[in-house]
C-alpha positions in Angstrom: 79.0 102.6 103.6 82.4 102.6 101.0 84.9 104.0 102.0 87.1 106.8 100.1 90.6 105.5 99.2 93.0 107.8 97.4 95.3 105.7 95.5 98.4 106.2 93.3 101.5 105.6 92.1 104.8 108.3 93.1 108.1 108.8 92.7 110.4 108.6 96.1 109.9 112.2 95.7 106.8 112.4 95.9 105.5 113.1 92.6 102.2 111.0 91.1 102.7 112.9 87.7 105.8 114.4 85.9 105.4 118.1 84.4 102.6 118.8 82.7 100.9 115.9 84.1 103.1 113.6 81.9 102.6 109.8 83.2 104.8 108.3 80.6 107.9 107.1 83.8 105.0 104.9 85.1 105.0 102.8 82.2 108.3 101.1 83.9 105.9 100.4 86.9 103.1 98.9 85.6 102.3 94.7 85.0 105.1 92.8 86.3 104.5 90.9 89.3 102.8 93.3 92.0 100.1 90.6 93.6 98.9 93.6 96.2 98.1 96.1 93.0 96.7 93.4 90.9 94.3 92.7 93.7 93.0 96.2 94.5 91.0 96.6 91.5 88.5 93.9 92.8 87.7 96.0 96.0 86.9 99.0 94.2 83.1 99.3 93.6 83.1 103.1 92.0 85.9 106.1 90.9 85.9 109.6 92.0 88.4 111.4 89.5 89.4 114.9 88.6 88.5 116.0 85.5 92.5 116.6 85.0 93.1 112.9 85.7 90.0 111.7 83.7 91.5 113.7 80.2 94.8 113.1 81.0 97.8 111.4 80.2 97.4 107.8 80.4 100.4 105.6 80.2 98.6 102.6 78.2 97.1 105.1 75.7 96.3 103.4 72.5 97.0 100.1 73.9 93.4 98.7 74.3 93.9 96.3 76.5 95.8 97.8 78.9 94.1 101.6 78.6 91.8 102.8 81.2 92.2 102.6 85.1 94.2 100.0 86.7 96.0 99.0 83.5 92.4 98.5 81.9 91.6 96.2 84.5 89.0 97.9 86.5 85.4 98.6 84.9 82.6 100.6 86.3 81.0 104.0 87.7 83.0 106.6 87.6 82.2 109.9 88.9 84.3 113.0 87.5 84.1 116.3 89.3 84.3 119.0 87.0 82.5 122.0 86.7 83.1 122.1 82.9 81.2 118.8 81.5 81.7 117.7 78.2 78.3 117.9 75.9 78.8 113.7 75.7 79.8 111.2 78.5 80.9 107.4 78.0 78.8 104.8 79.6 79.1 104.4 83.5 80.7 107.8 83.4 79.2 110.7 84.9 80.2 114.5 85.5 79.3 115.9 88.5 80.1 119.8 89.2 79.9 119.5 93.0 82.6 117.5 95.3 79.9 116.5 97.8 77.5 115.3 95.5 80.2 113.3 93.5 81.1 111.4 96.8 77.6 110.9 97.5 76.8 109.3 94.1 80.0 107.6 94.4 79.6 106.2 97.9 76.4 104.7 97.3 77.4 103.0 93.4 80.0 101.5 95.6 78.5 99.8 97.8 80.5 97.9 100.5 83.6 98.2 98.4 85.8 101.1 98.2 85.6 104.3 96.0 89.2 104.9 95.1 90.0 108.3 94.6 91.7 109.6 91.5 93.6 112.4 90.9 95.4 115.2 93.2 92.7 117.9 93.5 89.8 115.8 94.4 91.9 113.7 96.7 92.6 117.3 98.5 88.7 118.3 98.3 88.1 114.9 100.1 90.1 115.8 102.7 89.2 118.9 103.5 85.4 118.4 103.7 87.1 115.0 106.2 85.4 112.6 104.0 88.8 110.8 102.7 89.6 107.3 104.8 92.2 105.5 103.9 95.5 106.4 101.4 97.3 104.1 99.6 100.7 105.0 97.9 102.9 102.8 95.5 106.1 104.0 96.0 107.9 103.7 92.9 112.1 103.9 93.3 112.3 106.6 91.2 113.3 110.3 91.6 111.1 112.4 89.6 112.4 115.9 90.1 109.2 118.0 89.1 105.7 117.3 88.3 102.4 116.9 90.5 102.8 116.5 94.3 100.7 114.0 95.9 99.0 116.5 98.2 99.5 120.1 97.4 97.7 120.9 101.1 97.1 124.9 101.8 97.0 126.1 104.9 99.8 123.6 106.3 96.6 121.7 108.1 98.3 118.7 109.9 96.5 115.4 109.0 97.3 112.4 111.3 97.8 109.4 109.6 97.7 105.5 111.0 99.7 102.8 109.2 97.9 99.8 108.3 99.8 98.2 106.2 103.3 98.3 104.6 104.2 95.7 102.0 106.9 95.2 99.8 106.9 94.5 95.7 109.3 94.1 93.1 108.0 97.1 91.6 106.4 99.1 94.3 106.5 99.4 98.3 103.0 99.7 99.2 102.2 102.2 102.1 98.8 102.2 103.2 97.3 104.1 105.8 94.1 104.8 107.5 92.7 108.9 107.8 92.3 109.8 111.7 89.9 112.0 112.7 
């Protein structure tokens, strides 16, 4: 069964978006020579994505080669909780107004590769209902200041992490870690 992986990129201060959701400061980030990030669109079999993340702000907008996720390097299913769908959809694109239904759809589109999770709110959602297994941050060496948090997580529910990796780019540091339950 795929796994749920919740990737992104943040600021040092833990930030995947500036204010208003503005992901212009990744632009910086992006290309260059990152050989772990350039392989990790090939392991990912389907998207689960916000509906925030899926209209937002895309730092290769209007670039076509580079627009989309993963710098316009991934292509595939992706499976956008929203409870608000719009009237059209895009190929391999579906909107799906329940969290545990999305997963579902998305689990078995992927496969045996992952289902990388997109996008603050659902990466939350996944946690909570303890169907989120692995996390993945690119640690950009930038102070942001004020944006989106990585995890905005009520309750203050403790959520025990296990390293599984830490590696080191020009652009990034990777920290990858596996869910425990």
């Amino acid at each position: 069964m795929a796994k749920l992986l919740y990737s992104a990129t943040m600021s040092l201060d833990g930030f995947i978006a500036g204010p208003g959701g503005d992901m212009s400061w990744l632009t910086r980030f992006l290309g260059g020579e990152d050989a772990a990030a350039a392989a990790l669109p090939a392991r990912i079999g389907a998207l689960l994505v916000g509906r925030r993340t899926w209209g937002g702000d895309d730092p290769n907008r209007g670039d076509e080669e580079k627009e989309g996720a993963f710098g316009g390097t991934w292509h595939g299913p992706q499976f956008v909780v929203t409870h608000h769908p719009p009237a059209e959809s895009p190929a391999d694109v579906e909107f799906v107004d329940d969290l545990g239904r999305a997963i579902a759809a998305a689990r078995a589109a992927a496969g045996e590769r992952y289902v990388n999770v997109l996008g603050a709110e659902v990466a939350r959602g996944c946690l909570e209902l303890g169907e989120l297994d692995e996390v993945l941050m690119l640690v950009a060496p930038v102070l942001l200041g004020d944006g989106v948090h990585l995890f905005d997580h009520p309750g203050g529910t403790e959520v025990e992490l296990e390293r599984i990796a830490v590696e080191v780019e020009p652009v990034a540091t990777h920290l990858w870690f596996r869910v425990l339950r």
